[in-house]
N, C-alpha and C positions, 0 to 999 in steps of 0.2 A: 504494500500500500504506500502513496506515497505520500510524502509529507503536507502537502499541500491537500491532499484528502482529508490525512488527518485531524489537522486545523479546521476544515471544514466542518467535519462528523463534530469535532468538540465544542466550537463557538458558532458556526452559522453564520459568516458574516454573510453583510450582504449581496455585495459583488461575487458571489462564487455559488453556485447553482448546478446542483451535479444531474445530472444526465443519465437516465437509465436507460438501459438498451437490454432487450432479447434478441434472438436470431434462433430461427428452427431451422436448421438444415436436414432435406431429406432426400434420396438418393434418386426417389422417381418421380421430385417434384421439385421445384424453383426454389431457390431460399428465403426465404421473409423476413424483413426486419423491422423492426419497430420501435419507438424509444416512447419513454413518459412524459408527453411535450404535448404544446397546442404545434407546431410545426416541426416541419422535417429539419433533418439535419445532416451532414455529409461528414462521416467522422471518420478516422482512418484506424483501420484495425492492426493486432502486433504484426499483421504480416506484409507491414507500410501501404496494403491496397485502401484505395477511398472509397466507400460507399456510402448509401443514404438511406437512413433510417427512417422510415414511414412516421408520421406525427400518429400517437396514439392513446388512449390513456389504459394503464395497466395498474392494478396495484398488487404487490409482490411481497412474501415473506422469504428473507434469506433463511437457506439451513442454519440449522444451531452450532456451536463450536464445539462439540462435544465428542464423547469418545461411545456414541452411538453407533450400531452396526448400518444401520440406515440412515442417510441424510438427503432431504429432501428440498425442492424450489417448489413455492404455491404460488399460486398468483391465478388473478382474475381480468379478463380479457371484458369490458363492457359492450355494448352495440354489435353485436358479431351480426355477419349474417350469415345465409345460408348457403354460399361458397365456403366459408372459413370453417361452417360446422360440418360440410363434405369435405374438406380438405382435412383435418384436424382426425376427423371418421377413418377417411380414406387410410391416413398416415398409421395409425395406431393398431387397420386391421391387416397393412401389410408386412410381406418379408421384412423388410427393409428399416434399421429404428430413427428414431428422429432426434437428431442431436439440438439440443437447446443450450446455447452460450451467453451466460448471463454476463453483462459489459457495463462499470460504470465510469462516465467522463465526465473531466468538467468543463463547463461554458468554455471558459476561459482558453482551456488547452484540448483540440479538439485533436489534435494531432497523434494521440498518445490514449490507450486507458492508462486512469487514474489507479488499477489494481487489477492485479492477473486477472482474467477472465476465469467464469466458472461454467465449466462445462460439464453437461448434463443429459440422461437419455428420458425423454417423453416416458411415463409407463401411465398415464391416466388421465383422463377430461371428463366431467361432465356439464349435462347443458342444463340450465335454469333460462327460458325462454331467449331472450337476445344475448347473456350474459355465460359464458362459459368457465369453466373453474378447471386451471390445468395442476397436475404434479410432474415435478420431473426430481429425477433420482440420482445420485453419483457413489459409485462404491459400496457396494451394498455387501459388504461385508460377514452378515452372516449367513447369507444366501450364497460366497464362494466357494466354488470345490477345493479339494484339497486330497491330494494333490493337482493343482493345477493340469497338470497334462493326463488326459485319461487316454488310454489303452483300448482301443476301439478297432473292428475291421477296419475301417477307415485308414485311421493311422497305421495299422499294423497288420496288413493285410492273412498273414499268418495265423495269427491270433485265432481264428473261427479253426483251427485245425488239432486244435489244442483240447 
């Protein structure tokens, strides 16, 4: 996080206005972005590319900092329509997961996030008439196998002969 965040999170001046941003990236569809703003805005990601975050309003619960086996992004999507809630359908009942990258910038410094990005997979939505309610999830910890690399025909084609 960077210091100029920090100052921010602690005192609130005036001049400094942070900037939140989602992004759903999915493999058999366009990427969408969005920030918590009356307007758009053209912010440049760590990978120095410029793009433009759709004006929107979202309200969002960071994960907890905790030494939980699950940690979770909530947030609520208002005015949806009914492309978003086929797309959102669409993404959840396919192959393919849907990566959700939480981003906060500030006014000031658009050039740069203001702290790593958090990245995260779709696993839940539901709908409340125009208002949508997503989760998304990162490291779910007690839900990992272990040992990590499992021994399948797949992998070990052999294996079935055993």
């Amino acid at each position: 996080m960077s210091e100029l965040l920090q100052v921010v999170y602690a005192s609130a001046p005036a001049n400094q206005v942070i900037i939140h941003t989602l992004e759903f990236k999915n493999v058999d569809s366009e990427t969408v972005r969005i920030c918590a703003d009356y307007v758009d805005h053209e912010l440049t990601l760590e990978t120095s590319e410029v793009v433009t975050f759709e004006s929107s309003q979202f309200d969002h619960q960071l994960p907890s900092k905790d030494t939980g086996g699950n940690q979770s992004l909530a947030f609520v999507l208002p005015n949806v329509d009914g492309a978003v809630q086929r797309w959102i359908d669409d993404a959840l009942q396919g192959e393919e997961q849907v990566i959700v990258t939480y981003r906060a910038y500030l006014a000031s410094d658009p050039s740069t996030p203001a702290e790593p990005p958090v990245v995260m997979t779709l696993v839940g939505a539901s709908f409340a008439g125009a208002v949508v309610q997503l989760k998304a999830s990162y490291f779910d910890l007690l839900n990992t196998a272990w040992p990590r690399l499992r021994y399948t025909s797949d992998f070990s084609p052999a294996i079935k002969y055993l």
